[in-house]
N, CA and C atoms as an extended XYZ file, in Angstrom:
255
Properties=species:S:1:pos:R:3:atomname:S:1:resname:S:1:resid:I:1 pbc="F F F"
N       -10.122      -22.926      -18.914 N   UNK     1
C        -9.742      -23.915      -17.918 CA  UNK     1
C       -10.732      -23.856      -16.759 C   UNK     1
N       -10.589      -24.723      -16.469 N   UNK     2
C       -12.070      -24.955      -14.361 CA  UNK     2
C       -10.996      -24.772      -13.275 C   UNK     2
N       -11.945      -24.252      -12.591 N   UNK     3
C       -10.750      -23.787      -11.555 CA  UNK     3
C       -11.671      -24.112      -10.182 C   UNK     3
N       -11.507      -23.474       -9.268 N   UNK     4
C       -12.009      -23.701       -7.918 CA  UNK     4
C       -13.433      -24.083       -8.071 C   UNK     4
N       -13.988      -25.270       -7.948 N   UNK     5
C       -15.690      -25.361       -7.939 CA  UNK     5
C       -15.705      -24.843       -9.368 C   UNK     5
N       -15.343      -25.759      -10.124 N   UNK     6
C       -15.557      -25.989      -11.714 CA  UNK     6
C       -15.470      -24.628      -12.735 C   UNK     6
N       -15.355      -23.806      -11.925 N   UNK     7
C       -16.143      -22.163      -12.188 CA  UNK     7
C       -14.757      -22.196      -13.413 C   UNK     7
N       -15.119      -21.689      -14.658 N   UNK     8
C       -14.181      -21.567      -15.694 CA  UNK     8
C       -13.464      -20.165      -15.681 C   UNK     8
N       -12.083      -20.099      -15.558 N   UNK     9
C       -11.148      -19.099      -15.484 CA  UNK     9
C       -10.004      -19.330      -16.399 C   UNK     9
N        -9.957      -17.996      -16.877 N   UNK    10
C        -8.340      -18.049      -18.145 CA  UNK    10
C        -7.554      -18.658      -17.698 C   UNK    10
N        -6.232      -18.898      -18.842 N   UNK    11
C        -5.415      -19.644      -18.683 CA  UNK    11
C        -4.797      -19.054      -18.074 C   UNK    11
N        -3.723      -19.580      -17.060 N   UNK    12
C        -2.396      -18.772      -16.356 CA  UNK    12
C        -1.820      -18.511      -17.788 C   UNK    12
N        -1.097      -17.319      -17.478 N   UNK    13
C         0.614      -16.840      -18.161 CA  UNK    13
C        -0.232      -15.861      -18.950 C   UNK    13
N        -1.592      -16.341      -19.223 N   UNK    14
C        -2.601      -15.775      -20.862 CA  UNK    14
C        -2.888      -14.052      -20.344 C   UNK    14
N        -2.852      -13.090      -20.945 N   UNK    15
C        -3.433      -12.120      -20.687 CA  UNK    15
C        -4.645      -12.335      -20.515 C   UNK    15
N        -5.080      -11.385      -20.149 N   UNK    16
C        -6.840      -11.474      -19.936 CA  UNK    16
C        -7.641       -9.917      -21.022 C   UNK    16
N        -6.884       -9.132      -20.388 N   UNK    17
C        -7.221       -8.394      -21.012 CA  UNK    17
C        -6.273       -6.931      -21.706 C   UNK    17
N        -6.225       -6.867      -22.596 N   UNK    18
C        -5.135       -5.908      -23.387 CA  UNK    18
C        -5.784       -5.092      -22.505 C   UNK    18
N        -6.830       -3.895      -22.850 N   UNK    19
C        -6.864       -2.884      -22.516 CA  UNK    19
C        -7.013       -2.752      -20.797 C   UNK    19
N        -6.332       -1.762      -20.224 N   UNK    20
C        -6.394       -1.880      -19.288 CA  UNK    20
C        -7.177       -0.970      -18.503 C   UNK    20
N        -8.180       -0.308      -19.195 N   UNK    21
C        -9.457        0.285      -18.647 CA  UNK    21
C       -10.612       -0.539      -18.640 C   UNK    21
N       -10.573       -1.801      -19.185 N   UNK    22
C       -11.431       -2.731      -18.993 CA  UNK    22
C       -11.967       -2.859      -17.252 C   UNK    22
N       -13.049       -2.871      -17.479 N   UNK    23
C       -14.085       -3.043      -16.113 CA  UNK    23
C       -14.096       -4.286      -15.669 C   UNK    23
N       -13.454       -4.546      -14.444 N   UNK    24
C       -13.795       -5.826      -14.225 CA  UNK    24
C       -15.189       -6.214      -13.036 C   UNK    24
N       -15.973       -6.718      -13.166 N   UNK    25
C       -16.987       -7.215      -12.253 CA  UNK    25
C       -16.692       -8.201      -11.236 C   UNK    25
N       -16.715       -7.285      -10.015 N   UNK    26
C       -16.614       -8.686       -9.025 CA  UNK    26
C       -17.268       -9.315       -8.272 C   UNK    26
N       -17.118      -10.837       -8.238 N   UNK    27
C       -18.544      -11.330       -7.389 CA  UNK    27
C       -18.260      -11.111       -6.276 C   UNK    27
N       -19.020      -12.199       -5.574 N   UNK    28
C       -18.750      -12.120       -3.976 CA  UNK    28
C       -19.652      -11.992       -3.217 C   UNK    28
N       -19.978      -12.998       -1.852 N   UNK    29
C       -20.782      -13.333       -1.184 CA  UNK    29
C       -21.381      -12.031       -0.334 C   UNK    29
N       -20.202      -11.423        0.145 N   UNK    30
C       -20.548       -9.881        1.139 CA  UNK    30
C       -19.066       -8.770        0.634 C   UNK    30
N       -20.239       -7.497        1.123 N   UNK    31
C       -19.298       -6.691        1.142 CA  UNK    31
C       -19.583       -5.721        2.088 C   UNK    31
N       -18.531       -4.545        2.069 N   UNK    32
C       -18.702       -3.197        3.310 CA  UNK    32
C       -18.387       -2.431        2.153 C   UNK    32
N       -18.770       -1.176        2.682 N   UNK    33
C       -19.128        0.211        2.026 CA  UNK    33
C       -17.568        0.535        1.192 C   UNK    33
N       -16.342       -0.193        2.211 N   UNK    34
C       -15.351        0.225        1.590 CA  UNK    34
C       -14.473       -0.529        0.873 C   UNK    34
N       -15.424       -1.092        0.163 N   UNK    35
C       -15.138       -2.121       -1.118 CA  UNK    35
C       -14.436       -3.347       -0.922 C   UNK    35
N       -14.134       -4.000        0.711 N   UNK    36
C       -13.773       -4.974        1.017 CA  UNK    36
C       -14.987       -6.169        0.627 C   UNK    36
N       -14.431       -7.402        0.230 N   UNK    37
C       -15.401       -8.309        0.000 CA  UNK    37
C       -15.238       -9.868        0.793 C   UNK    37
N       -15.957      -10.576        0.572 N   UNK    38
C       -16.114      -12.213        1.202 CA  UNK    38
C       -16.050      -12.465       -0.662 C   UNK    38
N       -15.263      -13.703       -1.024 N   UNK    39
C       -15.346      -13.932       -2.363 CA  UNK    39
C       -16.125      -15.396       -1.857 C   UNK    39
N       -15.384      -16.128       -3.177 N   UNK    40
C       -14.981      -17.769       -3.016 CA  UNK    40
C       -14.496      -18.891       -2.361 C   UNK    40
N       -13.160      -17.599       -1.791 N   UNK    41
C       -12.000      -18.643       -1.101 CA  UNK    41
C       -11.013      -19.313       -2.066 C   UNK    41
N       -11.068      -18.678       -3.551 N   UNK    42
C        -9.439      -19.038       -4.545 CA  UNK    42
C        -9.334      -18.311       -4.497 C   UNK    42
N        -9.497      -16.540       -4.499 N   UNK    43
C        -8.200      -15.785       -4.507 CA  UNK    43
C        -8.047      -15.630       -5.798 C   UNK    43
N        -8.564      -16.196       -6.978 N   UNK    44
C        -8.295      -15.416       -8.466 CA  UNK    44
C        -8.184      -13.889       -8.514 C   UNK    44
N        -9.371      -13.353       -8.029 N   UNK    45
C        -9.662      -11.963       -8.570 CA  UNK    45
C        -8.301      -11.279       -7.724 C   UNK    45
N        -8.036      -11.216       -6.410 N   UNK    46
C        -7.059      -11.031       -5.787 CA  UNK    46
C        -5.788      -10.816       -6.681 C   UNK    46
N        -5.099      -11.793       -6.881 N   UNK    47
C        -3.933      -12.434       -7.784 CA  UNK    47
C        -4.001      -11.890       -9.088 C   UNK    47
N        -5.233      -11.696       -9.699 N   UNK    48
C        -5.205      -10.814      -11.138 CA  UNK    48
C        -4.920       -9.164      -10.931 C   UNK    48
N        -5.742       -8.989       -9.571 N   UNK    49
C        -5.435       -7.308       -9.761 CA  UNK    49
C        -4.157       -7.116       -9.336 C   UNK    49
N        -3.550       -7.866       -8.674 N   UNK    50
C        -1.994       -7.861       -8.231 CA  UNK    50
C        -1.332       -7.842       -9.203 C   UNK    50
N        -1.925       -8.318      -10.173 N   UNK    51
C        -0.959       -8.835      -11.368 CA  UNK    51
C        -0.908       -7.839      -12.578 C   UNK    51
N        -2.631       -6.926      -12.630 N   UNK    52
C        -2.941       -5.804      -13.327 CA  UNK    52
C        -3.755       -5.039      -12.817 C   UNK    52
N        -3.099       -3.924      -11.977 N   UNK    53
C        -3.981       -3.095      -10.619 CA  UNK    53
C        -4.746       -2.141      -11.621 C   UNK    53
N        -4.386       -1.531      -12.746 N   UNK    54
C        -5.248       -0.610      -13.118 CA  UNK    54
C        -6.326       -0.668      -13.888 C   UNK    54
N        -6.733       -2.166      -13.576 N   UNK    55
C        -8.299       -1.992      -14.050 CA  UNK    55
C        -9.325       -1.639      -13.148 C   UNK    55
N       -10.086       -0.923      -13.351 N   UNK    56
C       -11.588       -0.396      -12.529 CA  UNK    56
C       -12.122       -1.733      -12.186 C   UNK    56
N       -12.689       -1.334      -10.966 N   UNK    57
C       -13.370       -2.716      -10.642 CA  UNK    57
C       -14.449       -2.217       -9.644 C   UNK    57
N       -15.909       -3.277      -10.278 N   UNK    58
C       -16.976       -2.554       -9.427 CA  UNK    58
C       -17.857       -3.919       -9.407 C   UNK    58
N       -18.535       -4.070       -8.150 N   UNK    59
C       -19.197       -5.130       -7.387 CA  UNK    59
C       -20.849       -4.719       -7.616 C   UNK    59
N       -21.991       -5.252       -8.162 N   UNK    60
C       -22.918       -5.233       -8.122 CA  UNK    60
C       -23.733       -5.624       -6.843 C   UNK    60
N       -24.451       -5.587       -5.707 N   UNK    61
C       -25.124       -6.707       -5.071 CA  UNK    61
C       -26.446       -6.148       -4.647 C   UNK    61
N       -27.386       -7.300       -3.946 N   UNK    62
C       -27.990       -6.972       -3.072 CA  UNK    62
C       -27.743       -6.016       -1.467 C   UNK    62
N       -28.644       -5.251       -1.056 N   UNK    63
C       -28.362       -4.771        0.127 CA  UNK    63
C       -28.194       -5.326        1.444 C   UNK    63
N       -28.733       -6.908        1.408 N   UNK    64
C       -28.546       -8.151        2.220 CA  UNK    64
C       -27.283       -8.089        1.993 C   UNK    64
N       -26.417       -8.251        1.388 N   UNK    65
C       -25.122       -8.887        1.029 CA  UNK    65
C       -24.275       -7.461        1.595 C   UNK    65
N       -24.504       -6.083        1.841 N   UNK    66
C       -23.535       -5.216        2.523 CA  UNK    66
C       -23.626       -5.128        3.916 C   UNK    66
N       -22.314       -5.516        4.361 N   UNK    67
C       -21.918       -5.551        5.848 CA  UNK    67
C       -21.142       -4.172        6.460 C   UNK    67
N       -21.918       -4.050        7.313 N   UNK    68
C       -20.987       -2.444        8.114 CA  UNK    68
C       -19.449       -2.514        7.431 C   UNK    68
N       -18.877       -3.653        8.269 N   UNK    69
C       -17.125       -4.211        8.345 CA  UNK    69
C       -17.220       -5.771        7.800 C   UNK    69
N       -15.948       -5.458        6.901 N   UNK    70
C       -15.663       -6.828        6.868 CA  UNK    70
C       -14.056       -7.042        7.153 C   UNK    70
N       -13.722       -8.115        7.998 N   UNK    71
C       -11.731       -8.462        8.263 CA  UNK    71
C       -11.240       -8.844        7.116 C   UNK    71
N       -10.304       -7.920        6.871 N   UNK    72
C        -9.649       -8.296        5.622 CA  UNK    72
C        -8.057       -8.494        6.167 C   UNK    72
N        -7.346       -9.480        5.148 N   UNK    73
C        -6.043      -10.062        4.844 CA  UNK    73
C        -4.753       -8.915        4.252 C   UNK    73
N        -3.870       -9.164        4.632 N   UNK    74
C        -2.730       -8.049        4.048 CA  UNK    74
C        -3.081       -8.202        2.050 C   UNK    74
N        -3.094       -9.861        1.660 N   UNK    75
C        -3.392       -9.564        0.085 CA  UNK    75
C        -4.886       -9.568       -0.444 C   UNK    75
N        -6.011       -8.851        0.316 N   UNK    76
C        -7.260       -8.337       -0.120 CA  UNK    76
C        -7.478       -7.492       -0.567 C   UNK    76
N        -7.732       -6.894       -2.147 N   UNK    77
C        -7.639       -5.301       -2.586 CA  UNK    77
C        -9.096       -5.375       -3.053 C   UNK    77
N        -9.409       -4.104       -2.291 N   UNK    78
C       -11.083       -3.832       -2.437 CA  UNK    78
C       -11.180       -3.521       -3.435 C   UNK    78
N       -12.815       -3.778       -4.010 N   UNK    79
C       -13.450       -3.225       -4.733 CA  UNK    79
C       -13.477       -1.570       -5.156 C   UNK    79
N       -13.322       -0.846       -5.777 N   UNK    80
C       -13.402        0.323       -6.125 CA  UNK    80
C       -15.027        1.268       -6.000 C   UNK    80
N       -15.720        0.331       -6.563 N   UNK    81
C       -17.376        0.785       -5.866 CA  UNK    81
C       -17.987       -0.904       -6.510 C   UNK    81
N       -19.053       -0.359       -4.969 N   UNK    82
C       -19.876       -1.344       -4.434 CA  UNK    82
C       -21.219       -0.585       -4.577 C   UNK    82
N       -21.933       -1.259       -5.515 N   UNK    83
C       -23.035       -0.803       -6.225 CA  UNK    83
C       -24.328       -1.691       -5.543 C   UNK    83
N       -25.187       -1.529       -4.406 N   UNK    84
C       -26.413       -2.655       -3.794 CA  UNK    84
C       -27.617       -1.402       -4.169 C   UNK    84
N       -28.682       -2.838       -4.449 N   UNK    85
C       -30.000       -1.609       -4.150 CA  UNK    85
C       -30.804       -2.659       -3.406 C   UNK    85
């Protein structure tokens, strides 16, 4: 299915993923050291880990893209590691 800015995302109700050591990759415009991020602005990735907290989750970026601090929301769950070079 297309979801926010066409970007293709599973179906609601659908699992995503059985195993639940599956790695999930997260995008995202900025981040801080303590795995807070700037996404999109839908809130998918948010709403999935709410929905299945025990998957690992790790952010690739540039070192442009890490911010000292970033303000985060009561439903923002950081990144686990934030990987920049």
């Amino acid at each position: 299915a297309k979801g926010y800015a066409g970007i293709p995302e599973p179906i609601a109700d659908e699992p995503v993923a059985h195993d639940e050591t599956a790695l999930v990759l997260m995008p995202g415009l900025a981040f801080d050291p303590q795995g807070h991020r700037i996404g999109y602005g839908g809130g998918f990735y948010d709403k999935f880990l709410s929905r299945e907290p025990n998957h690992p989750t790790l952010a690739l970026c540039y070192d442009f893209q890490v911010l000292p601090h970033l303000d985060t929301e009561e439903h923002d769950i950081p990144v686990d590691t934030v990987l920049w070079a």
